[in-house]
PDB file with one MODEL, atoms N, CA, C and O in Angstrom:
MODEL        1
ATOM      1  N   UNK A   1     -39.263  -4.043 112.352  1.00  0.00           N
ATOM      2  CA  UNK A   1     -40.353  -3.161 111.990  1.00  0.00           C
ATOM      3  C   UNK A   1     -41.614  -3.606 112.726  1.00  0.00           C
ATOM      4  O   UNK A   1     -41.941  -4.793 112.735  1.00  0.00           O
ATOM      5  N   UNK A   2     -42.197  -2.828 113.232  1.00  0.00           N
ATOM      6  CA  UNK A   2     -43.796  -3.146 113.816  1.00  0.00           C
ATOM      7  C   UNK A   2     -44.736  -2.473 112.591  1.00  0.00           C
ATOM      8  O   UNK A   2     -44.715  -1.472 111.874  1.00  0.00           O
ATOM      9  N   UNK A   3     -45.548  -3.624 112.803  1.00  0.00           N
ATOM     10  CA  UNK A   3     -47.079  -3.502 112.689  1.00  0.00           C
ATOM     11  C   UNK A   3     -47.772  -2.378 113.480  1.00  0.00           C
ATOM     12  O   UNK A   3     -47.527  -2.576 114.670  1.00  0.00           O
ATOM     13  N   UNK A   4     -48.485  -1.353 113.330  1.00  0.00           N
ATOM     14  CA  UNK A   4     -49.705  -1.340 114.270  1.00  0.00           C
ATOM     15  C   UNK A   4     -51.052  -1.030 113.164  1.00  0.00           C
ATOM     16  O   UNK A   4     -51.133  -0.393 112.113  1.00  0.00           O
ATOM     17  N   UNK A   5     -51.961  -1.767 113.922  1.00  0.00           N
ATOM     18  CA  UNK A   5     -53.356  -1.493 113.211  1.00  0.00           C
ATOM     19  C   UNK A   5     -54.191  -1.084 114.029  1.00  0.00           C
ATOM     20  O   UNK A   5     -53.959  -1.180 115.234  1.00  0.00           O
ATOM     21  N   UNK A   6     -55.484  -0.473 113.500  1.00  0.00           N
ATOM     22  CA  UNK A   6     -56.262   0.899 113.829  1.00  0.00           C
ATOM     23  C   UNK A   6     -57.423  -0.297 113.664  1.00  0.00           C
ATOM     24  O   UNK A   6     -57.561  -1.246 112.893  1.00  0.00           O
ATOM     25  N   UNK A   7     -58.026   0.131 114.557  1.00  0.00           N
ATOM     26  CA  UNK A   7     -59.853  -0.456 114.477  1.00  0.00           C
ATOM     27  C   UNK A   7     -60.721   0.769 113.497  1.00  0.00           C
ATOM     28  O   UNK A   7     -61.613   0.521 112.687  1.00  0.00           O
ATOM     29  N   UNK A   8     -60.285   1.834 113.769  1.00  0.00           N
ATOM     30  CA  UNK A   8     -61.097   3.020 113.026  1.00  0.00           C
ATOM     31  C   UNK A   8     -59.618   3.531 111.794  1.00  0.00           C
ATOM     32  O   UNK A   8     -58.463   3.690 112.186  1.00  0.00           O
ATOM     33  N   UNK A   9     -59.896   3.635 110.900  1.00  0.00           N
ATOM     34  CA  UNK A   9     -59.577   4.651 110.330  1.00  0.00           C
ATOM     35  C   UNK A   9     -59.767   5.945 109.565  1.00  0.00           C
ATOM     36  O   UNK A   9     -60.097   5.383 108.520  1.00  0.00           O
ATOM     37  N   UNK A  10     -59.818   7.151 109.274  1.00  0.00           N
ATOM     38  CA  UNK A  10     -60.437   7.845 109.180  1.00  0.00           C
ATOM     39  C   UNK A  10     -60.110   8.495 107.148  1.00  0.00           C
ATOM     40  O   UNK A  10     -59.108   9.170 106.913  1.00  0.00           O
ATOM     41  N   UNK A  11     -60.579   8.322 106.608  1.00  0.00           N
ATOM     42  CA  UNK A  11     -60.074   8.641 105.259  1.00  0.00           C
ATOM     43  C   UNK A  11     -61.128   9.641 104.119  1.00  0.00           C
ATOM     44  O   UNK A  11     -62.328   9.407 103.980  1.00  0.00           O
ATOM     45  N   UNK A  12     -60.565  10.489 103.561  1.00  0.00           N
ATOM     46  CA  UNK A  12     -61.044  11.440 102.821  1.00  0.00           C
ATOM     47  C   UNK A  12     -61.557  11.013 101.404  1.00  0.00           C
ATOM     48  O   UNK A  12     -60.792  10.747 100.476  1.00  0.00           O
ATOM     49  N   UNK A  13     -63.518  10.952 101.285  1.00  0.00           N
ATOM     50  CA  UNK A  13     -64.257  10.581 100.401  1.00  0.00           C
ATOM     51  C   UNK A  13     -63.409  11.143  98.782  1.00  0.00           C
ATOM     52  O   UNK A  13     -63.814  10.489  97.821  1.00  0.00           O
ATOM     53  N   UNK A  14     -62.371  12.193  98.435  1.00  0.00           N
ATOM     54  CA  UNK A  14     -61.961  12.884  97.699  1.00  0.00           C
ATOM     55  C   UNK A  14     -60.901  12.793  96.909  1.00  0.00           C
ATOM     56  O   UNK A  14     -60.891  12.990  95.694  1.00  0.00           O
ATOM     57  N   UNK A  15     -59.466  12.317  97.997  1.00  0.00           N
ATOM     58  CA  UNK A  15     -58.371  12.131  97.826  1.00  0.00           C
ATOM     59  C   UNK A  15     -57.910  11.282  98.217  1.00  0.00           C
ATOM     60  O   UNK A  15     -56.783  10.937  97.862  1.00  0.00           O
ATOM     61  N   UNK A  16     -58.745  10.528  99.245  1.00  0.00           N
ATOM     62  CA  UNK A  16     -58.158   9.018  99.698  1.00  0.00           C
ATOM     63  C   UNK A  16     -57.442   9.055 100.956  1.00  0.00           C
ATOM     64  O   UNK A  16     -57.450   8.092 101.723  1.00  0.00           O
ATOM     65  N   UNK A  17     -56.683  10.377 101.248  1.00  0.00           N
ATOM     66  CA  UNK A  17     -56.352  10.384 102.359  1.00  0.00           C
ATOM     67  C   UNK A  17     -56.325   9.659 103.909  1.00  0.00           C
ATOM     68  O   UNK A  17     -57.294   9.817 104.651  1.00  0.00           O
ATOM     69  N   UNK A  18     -55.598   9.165 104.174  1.00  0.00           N
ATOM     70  CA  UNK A  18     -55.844   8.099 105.564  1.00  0.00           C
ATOM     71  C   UNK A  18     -55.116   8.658 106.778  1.00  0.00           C
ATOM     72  O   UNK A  18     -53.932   8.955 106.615  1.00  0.00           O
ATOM     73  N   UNK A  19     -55.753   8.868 108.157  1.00  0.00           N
ATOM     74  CA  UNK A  19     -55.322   9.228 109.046  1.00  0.00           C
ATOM     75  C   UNK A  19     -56.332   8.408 110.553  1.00  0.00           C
ATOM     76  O   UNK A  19     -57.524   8.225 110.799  1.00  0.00           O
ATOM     77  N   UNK A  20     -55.148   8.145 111.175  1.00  0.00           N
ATOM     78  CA  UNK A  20     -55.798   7.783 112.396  1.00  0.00           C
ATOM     79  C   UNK A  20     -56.846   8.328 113.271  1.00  0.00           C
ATOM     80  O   UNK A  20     -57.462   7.633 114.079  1.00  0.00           O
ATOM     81  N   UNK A  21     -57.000   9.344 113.128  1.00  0.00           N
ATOM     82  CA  UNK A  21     -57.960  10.300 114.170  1.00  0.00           C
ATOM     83  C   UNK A  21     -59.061  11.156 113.289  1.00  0.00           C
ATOM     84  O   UNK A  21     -58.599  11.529 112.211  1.00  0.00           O
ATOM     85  N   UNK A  22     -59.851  11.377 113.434  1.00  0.00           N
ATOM     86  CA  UNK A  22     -61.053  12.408 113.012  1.00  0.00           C
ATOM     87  C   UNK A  22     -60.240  13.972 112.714  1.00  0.00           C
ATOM     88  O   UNK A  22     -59.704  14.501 113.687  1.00  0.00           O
ATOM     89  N   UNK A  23     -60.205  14.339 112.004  1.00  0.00           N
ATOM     90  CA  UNK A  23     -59.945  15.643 111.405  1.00  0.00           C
ATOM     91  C   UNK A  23     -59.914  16.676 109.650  1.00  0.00           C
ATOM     92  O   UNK A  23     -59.505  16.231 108.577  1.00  0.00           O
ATOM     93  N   UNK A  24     -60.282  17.579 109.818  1.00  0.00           N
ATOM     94  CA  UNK A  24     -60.050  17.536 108.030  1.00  0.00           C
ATOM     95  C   UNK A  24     -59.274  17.190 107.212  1.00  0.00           C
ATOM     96  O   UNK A  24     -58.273  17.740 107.670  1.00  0.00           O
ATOM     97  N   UNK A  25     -58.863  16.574 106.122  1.00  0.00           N
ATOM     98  CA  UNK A  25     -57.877  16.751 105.208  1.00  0.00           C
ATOM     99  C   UNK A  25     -57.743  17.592 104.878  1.00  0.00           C
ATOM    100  O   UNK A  25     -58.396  18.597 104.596  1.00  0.00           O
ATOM    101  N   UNK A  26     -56.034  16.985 104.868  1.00  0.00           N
ATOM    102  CA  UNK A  26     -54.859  18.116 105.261  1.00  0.00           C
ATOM    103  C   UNK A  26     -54.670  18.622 104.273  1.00  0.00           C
ATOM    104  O   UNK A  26     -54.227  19.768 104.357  1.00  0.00           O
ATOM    105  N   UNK A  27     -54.942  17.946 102.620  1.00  0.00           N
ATOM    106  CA  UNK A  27     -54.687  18.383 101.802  1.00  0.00           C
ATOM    107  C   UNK A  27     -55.946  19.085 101.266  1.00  0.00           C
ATOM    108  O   UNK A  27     -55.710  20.293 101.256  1.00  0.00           O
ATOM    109  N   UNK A  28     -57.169  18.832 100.823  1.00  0.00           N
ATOM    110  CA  UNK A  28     -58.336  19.888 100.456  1.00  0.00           C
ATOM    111  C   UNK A  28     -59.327  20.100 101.569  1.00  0.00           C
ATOM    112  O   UNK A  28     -60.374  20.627 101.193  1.00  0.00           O
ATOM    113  N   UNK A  29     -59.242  19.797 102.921  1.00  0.00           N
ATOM    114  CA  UNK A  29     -59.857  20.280 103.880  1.00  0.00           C
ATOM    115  C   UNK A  29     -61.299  19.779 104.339  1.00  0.00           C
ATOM    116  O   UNK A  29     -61.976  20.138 105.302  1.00  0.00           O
ATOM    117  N   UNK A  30     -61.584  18.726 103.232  1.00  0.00           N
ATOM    118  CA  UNK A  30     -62.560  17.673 102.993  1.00  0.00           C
ATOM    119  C   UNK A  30     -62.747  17.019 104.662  1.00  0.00           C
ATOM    120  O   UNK A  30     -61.686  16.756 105.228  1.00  0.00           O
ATOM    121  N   UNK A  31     -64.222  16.723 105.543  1.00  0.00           N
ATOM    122  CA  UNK A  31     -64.244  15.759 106.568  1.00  0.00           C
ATOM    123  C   UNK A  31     -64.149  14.238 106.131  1.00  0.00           C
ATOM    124  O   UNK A  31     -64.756  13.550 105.310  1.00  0.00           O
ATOM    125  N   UNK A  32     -63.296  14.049 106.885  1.00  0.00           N
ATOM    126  CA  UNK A  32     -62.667  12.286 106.815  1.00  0.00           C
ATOM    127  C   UNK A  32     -63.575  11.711 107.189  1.00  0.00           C
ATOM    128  O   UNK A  32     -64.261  12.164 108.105  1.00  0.00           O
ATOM    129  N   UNK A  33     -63.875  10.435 106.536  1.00  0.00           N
ATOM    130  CA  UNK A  33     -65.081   9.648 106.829  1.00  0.00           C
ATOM    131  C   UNK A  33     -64.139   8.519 107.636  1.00  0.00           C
ATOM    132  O   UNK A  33     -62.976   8.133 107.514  1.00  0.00           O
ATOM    133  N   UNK A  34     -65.211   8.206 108.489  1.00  0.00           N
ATOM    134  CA  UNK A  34     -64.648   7.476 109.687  1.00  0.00           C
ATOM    135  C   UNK A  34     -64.992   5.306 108.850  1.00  0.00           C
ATOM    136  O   UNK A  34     -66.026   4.827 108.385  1.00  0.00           O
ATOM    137  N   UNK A  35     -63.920   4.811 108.996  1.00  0.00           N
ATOM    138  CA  UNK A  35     -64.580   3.654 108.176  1.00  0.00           C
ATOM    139  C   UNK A  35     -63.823   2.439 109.344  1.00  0.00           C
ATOM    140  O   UNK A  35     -63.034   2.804 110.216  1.00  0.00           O
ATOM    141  N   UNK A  36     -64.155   1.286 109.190  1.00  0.00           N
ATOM    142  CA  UNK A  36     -63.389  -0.019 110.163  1.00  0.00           C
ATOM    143  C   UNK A  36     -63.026  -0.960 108.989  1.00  0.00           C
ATOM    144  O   UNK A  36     -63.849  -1.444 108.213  1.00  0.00           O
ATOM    145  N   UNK A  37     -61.618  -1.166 108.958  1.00  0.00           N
ATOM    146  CA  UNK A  37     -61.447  -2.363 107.879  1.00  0.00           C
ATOM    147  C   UNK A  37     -61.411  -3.317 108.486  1.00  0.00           C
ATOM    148  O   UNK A  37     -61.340  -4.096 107.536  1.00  0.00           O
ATOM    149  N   UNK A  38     -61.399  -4.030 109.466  1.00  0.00           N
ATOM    150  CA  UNK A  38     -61.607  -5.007 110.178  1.00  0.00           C
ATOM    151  C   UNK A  38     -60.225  -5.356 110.992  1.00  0.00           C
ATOM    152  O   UNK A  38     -59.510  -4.520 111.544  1.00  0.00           O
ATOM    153  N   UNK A  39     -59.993  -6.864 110.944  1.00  0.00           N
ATOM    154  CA  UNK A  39     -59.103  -7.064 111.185  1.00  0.00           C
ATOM    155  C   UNK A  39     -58.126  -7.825 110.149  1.00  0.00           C
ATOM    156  O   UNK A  39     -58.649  -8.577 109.327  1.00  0.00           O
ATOM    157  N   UNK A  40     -56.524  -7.632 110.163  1.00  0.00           N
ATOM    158  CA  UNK A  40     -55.712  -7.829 109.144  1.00  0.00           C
ATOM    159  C   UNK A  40     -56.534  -9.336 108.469  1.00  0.00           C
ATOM    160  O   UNK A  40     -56.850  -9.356 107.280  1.00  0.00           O
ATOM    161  N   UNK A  41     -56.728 -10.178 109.116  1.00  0.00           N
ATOM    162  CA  UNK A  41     -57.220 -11.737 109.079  1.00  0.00           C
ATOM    163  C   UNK A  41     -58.649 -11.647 108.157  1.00  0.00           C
ATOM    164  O   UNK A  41     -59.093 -12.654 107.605  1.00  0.00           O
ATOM    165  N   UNK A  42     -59.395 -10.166 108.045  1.00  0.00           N
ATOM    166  CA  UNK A  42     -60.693 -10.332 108.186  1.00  0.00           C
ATOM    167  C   UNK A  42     -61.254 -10.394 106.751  1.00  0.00           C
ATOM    168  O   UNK A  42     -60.841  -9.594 105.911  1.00  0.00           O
ATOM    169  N   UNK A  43     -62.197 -11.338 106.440  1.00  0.00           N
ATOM    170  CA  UNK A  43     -62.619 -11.269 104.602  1.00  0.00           C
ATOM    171  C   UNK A  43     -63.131  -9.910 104.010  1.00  0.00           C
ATOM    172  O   UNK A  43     -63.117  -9.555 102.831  1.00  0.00           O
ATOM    173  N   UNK A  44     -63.673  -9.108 105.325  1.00  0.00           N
ATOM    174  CA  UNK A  44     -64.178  -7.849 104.030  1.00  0.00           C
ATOM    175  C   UNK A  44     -63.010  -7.019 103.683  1.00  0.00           C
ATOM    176  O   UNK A  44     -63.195  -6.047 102.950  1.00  0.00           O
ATOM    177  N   UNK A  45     -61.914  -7.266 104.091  1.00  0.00           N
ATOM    178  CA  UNK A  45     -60.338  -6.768 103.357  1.00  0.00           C
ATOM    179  C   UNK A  45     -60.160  -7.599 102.246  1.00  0.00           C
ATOM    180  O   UNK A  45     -59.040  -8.110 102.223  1.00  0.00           O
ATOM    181  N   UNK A  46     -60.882  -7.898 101.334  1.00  0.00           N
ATOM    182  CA  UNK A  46     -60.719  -8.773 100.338  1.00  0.00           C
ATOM    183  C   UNK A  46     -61.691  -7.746  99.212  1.00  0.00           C
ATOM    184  O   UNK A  46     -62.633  -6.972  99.378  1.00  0.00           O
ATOM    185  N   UNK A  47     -61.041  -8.129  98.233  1.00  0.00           N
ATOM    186  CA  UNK A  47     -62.075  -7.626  97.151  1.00  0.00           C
ATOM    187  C   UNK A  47     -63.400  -8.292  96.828  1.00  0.00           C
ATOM    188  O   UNK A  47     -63.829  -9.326  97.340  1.00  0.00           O
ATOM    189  N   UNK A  48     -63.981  -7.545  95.903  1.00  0.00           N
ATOM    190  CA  UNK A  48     -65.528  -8.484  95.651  1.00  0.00           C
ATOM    191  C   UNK A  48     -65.052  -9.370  94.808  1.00  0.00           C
ATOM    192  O   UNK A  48     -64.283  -9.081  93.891  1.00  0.00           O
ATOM    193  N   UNK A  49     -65.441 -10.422  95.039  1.00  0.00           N
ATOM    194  CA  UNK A  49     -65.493 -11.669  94.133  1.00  0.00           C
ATOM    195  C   UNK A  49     -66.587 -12.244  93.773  1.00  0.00           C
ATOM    196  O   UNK A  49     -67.550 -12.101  94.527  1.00  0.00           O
ATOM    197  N   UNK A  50     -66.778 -13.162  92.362  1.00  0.00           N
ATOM    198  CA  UNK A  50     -68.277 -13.565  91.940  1.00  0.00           C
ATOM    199  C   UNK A  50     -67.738 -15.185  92.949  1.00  0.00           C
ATOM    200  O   UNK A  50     -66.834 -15.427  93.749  1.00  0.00           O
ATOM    201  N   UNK A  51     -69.015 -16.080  92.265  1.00  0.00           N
ATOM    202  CA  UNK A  51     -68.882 -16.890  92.772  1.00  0.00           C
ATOM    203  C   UNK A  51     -68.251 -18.382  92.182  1.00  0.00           C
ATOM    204  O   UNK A  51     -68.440 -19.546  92.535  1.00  0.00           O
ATOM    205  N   UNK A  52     -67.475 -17.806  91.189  1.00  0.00           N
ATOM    206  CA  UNK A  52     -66.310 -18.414  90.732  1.00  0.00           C
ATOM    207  C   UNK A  52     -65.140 -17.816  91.082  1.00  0.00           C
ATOM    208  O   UNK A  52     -64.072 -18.206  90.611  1.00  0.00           O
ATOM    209  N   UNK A  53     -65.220 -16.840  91.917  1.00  0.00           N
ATOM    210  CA  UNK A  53     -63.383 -16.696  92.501  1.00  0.00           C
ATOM    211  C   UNK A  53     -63.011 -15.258  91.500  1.00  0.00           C
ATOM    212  O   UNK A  53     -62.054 -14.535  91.778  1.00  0.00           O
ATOM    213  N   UNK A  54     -63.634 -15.078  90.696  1.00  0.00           N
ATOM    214  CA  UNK A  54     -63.292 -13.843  89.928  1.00  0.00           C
ATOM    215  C   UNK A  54     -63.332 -12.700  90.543  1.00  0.00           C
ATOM    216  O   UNK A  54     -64.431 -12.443  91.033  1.00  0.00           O
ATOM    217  N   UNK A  55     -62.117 -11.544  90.758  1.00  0.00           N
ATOM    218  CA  UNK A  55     -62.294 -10.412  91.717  1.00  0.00           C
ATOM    219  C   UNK A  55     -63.576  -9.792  90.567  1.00  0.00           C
ATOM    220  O   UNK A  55     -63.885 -10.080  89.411  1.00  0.00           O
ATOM    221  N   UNK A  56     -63.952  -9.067  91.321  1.00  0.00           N
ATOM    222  CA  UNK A  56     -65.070  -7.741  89.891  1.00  0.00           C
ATOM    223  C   UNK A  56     -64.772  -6.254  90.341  1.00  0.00           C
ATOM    224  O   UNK A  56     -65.377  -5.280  89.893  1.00  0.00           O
ATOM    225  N   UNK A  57     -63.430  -6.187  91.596  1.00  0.00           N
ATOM    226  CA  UNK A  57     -63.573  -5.138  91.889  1.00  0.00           C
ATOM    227  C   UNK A  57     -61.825  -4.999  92.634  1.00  0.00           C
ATOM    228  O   UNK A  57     -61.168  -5.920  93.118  1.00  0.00           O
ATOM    229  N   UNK A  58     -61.428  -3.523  92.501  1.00  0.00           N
ATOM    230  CA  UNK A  58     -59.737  -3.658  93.315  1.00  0.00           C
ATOM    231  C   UNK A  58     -59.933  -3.223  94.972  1.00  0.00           C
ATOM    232  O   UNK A  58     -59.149  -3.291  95.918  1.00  0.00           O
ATOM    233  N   UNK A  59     -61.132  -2.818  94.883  1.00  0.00           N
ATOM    234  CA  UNK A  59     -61.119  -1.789  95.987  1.00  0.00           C
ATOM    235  C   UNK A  59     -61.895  -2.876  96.998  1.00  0.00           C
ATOM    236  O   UNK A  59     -62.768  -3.598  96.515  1.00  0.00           O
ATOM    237  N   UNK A  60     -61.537  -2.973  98.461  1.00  0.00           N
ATOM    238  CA  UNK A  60     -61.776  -4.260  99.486  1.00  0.00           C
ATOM    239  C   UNK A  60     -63.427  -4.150  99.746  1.00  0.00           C
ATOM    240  O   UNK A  60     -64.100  -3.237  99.269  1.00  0.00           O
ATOM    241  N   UNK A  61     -64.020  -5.320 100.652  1.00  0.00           N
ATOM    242  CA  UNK A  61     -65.266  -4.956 100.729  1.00  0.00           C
ATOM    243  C   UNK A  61     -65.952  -3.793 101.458  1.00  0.00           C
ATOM    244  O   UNK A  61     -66.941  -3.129 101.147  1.00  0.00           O
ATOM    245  N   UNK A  62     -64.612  -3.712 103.203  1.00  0.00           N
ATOM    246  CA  UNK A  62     -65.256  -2.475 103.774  1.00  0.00           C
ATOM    247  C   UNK A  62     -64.830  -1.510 103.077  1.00  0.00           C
ATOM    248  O   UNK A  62     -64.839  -0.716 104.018  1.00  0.00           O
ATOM    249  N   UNK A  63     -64.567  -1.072 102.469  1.00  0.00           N
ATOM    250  CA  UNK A  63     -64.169   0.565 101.260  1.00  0.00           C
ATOM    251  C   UNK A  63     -65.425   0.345 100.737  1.00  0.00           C
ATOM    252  O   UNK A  63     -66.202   1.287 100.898  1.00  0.00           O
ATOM    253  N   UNK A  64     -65.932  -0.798 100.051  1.00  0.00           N
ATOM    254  CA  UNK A  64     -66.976  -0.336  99.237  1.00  0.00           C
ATOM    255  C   UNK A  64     -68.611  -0.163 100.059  1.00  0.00           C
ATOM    256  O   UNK A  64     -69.422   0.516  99.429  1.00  0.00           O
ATOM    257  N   UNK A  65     -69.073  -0.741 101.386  1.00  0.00           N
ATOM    258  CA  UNK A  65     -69.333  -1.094 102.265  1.00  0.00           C
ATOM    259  C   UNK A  65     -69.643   0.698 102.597  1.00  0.00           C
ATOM    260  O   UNK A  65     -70.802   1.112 102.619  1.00  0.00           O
ATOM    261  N   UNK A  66     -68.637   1.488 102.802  1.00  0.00           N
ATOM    262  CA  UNK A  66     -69.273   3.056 102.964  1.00  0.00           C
ATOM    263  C   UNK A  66     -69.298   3.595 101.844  1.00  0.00           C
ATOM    264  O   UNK A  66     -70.306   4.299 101.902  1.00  0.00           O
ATOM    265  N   UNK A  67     -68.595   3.803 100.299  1.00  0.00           N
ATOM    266  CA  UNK A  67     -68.859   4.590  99.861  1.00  0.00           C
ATOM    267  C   UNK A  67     -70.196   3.979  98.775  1.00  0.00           C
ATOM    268  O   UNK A  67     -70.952   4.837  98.321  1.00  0.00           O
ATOM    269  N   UNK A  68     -70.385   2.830  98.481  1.00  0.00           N
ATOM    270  CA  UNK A  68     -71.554   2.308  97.676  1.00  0.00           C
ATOM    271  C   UNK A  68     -72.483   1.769  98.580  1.00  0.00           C
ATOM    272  O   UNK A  68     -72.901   0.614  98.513  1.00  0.00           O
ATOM    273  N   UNK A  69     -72.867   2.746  99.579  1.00  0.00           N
ATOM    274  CA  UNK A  69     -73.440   1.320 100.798  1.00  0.00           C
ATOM    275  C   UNK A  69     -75.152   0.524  99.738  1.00  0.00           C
ATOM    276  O   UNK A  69     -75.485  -0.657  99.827  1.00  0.00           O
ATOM    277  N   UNK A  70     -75.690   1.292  99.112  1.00  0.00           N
ATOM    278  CA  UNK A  70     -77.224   1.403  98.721  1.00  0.00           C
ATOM    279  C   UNK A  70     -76.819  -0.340  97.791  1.00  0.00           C
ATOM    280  O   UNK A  70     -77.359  -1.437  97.934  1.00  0.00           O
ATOM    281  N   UNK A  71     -75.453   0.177  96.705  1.00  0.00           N
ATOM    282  CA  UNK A  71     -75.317  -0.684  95.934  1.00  0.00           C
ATOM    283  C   UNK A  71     -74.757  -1.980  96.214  1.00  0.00           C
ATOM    284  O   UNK A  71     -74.946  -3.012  95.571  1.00  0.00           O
ATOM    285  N   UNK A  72     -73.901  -1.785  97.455  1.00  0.00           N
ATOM    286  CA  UNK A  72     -73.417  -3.371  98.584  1.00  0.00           C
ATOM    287  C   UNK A  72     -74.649  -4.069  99.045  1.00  0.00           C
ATOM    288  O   UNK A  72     -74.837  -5.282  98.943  1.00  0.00           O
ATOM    289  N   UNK A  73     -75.632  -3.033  99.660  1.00  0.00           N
ATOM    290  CA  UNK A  73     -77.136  -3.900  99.864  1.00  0.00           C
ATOM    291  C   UNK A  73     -77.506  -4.662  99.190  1.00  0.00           C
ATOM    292  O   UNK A  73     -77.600  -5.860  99.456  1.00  0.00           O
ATOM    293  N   UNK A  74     -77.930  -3.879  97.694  1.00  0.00           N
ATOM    294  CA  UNK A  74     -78.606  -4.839  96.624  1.00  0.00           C
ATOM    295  C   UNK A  74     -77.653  -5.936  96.596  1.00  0.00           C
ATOM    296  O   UNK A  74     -78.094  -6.889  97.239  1.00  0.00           O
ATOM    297  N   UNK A  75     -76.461  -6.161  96.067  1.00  0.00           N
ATOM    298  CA  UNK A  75     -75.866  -7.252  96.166  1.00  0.00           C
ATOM    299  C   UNK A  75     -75.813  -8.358  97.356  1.00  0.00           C
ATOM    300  O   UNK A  75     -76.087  -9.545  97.183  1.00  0.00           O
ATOM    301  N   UNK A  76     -75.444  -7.818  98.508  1.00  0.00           N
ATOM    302  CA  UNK A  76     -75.828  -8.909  99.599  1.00  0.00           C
ATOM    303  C   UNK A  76     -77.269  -9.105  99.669  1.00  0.00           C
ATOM    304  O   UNK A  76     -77.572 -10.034 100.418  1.00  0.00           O
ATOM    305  N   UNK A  77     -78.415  -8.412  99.022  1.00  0.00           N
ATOM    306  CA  UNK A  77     -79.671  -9.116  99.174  1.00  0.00           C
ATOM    307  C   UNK A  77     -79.987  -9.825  97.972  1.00  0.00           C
ATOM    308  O   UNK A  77     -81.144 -10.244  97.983  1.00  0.00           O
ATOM    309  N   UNK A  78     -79.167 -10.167  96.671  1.00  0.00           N
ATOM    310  CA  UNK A  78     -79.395 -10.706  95.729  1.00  0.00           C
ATOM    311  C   UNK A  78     -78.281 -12.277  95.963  1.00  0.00           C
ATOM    312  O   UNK A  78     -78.238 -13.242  95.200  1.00  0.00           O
ATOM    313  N   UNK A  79     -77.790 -12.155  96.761  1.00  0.00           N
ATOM    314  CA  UNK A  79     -76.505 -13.155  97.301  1.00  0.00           C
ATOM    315  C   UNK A  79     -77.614 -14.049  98.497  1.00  0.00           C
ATOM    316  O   UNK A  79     -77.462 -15.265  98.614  1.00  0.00           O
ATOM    317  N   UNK A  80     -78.640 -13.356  99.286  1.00  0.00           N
ATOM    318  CA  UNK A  80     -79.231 -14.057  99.915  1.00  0.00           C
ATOM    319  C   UNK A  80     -79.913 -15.019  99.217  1.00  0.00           C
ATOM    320  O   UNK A  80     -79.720 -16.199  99.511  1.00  0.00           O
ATOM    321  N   UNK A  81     -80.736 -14.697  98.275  1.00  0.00           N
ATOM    322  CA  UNK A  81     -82.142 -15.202  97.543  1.00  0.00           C
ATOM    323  C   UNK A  81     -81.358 -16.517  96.742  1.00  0.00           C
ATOM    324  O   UNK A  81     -82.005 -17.269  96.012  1.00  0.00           O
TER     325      UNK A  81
ENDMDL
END
């Protein structure tokens, strides 16, 4: 079996939908938001974690990274301080 991985993937804000290329979903016709999960190796494919190791979240960091971007800010600027 091969692997292949996508630098872009393109997935529907609605239904979740995932497709390699820019186009509507196929199923409600919704535009696919274009997102980068990194690479297989890479930490923002990890869930949020506090800083005892506790996930607080299922969904990885780049997923949350486009659809909460306002609310990923506040947190990485409260993670700076």
């Amino acid at each position: 079996m091969t692997e292949e991985f996508f630098e872009e993937v393109y997935i529907c804000p609605k239904c979740l939908e995932a497709q390699a290329s820019p186009m509507p979903c196929p199923n409600d016709g919704t535009e696919l938001l274009m997102c980068r999960p990194g690479d297989p190796d890479d930490p923002c494919r990890r869930p949020l974690m506090d800083a005892s190791g506790h996930i607080k979240t299922r969904a990885p960091l780049w997923w949350l990274r486009y659809t909460v971007t306002d609310l990923m800010n506040l947190i990485e600027e409260k993670r700076q301080k």
